[in-house]
N, C-alpha and C positions, 0 to 999 in steps of 0.2 A: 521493505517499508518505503514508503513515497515514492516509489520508481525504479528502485533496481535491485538487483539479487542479492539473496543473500550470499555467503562466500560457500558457494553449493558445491566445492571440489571438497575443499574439508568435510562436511556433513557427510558427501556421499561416504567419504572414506573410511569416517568412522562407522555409518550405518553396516556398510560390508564387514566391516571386522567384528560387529556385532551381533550381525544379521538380523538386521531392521529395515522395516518400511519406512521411508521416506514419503511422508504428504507434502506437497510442495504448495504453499500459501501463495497463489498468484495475482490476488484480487487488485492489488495496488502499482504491477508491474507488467502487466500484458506487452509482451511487445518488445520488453527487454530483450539482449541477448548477454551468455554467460559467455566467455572465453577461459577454456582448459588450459593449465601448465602448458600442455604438449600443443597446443595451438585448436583443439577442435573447439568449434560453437555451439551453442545452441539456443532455444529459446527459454524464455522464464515460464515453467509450467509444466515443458516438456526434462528435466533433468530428476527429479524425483521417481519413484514407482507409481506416483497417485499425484497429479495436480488439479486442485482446485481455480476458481476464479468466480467474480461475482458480478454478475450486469447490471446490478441498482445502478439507477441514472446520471449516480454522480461520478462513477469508475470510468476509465480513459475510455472504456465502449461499455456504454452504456444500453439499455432497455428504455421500455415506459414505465416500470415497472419493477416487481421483483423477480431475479432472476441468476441464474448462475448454471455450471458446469463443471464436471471432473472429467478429465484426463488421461487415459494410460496404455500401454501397450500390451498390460497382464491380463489377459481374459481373465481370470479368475477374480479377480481384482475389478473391473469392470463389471462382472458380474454379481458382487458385492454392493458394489455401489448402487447399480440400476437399483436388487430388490430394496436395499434400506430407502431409496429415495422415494418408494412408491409403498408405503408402509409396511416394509418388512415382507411383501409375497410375493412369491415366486409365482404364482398363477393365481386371478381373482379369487378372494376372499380365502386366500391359505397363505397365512401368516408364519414363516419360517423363524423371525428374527422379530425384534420391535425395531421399524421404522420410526422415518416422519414422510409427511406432504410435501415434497421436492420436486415437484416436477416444473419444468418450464414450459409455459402453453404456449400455443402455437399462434398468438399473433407476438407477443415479445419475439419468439424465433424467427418469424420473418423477419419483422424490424433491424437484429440482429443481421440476420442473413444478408442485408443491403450496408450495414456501420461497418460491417466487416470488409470491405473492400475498401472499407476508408479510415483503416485503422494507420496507415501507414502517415498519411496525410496529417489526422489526429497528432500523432507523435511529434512529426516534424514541428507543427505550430507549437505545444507544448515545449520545446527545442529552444526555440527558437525565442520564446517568452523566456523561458530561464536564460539564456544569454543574456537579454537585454538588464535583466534584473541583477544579472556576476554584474554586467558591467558599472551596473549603476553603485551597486550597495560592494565591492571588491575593495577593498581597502579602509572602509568605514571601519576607525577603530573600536565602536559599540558593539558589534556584528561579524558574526562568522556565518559568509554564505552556503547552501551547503558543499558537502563533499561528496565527489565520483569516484565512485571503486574503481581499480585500476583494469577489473575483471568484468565490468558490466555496462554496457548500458543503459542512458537513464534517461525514463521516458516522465518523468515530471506530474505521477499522480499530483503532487502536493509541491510547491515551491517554501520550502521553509529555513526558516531564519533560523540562528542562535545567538541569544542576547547573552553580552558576557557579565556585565550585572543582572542576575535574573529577577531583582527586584523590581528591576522595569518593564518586564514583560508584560503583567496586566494592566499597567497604567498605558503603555503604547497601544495596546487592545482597545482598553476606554476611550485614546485618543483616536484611532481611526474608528472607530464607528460615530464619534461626533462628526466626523468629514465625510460619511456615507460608505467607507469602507470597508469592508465585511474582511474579519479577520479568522482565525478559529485554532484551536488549541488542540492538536492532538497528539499525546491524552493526558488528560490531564493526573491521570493517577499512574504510576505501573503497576501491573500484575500482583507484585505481593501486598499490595494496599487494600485488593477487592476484596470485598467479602464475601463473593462467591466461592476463595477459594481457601478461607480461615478455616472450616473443617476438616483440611489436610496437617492434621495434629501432630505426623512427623516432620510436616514443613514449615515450622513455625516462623518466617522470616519476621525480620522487626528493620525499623527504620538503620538504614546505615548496611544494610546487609548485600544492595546490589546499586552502589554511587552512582554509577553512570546512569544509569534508569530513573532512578531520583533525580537529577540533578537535569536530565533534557527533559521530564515532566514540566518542571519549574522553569525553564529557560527559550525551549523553543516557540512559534509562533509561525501561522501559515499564512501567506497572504494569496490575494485573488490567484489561479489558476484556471484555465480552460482553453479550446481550442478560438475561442470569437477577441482574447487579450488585444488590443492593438497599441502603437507606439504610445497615442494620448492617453489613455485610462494608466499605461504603468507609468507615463511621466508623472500624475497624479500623483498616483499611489508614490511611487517613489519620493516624488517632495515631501510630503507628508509625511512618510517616517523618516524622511533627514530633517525633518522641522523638529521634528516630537526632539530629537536628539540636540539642537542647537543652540 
């Protein structure tokens, strides 16, 4: 989530003692890397059986467009994916499975094709914006800037805050957008709140059921991020939420 892994040694460990597939969610991490107990690396996408990742334009590589990719070294598995992604057939018009419409066309993949040589670049400036911004907001008693896994990586989809009264998080919202500041909130609900997923009758969660998830719902807040940031726009930005606070 926001740029670095999850703690992918645990997950795998348990997957094997279960024997389970691992999908790995890489949409918001590309580029990370995970380091093993034992010292090995790898990247964010490649440690799963199946990783995913998404090119919408506003991910660290982006498209024009909509677009994405899976992952993997299991032929079987790869070929899984292909038919669902092309509505379920394994050869026109023989439908084995129900797909969807997944494919990624061929001018997004060129475009692609050239962001990718400049994915490393991307990262660094990202990098380099969250530095400036530890520096700024590091010890601001309102504010806990974020946290780096000791295990990954972090390539700075989202640069976000955590407000420790979280009653002021939408009024600092309302405040930088009077100043032209684009702020955004993600998410604003967790998981057992949607109602997408209330028909799961044996999983009846209720308020109070997973704290932590409530509680960065209510608190967090993201500010500007991308690879064009320069020193002026975050000194802005940055006086401005030490204003809101003062």
């Amino acid at each position: 989530m926001f740029g670095q892994c999850a703690d992918m040694e645990s997950i795998m460990e348990i997957a094997h003692e279960f024997n389970l597939k691992v999908l790995e969610d890489n949409a918001q991490a590309i580029g990370a890397h995970y380091t093993f107990s034992d010292g090995k690396i790898q990247t964010a996408g490649s440690i799963g059986d199946l990783g995913t990742t998404s090119f919408f334009p506003s991910k660290n590589l982006g498209c024009f467009g909509d677009g994405g990719a899976m992952m993997t070294n299991d032929s079987d598995l790869a070929e899984k994916a292909k038919v669902i992604a092309s509505h379920g057939q394994t050869k026109k018009y023989i439908h084995d499975v129900i797909g969807v419409n997944s494919r990624l066309d061929t001018l997004q993949a060129a475009i692609l094709d050239v962001k990718l040589t400049q994915l490393s670049k991307y990262i660094n400036a990202r990098q380099k914006a969250a530095t400036y911004y530890d520096q700024a907001f590091n010890g601001v008693e309102y504010l806990d800037i974020p946290q780096r896994a000791n295990n990954s990586t972090h390539v700075f989809h989202q640069y976000t805050l955590k407000l420790r009264d979280a009653s002021q998080r939408d009024q600092l919202k309302d405040y930088l957008k009077t100043q032209g500041i684009p702020s955004m909130v993600y998410y604003p609900l967790p998981i057992h709140y949607q109602n997408a997923f209330k028909h799961f009758e044996q999983y009846q969660y209720i308020e109070g059921d997973f704290p932590v998830a409530e509680s960065l719902c209510k608190s967090v807040i993201s500010l500007p991020m991308h690879t064009e940031l320069t020193s002026d726009i975050q000194d802005y930005i940055i006086n401005h939420v030490k204003a809101f606070f003062s």
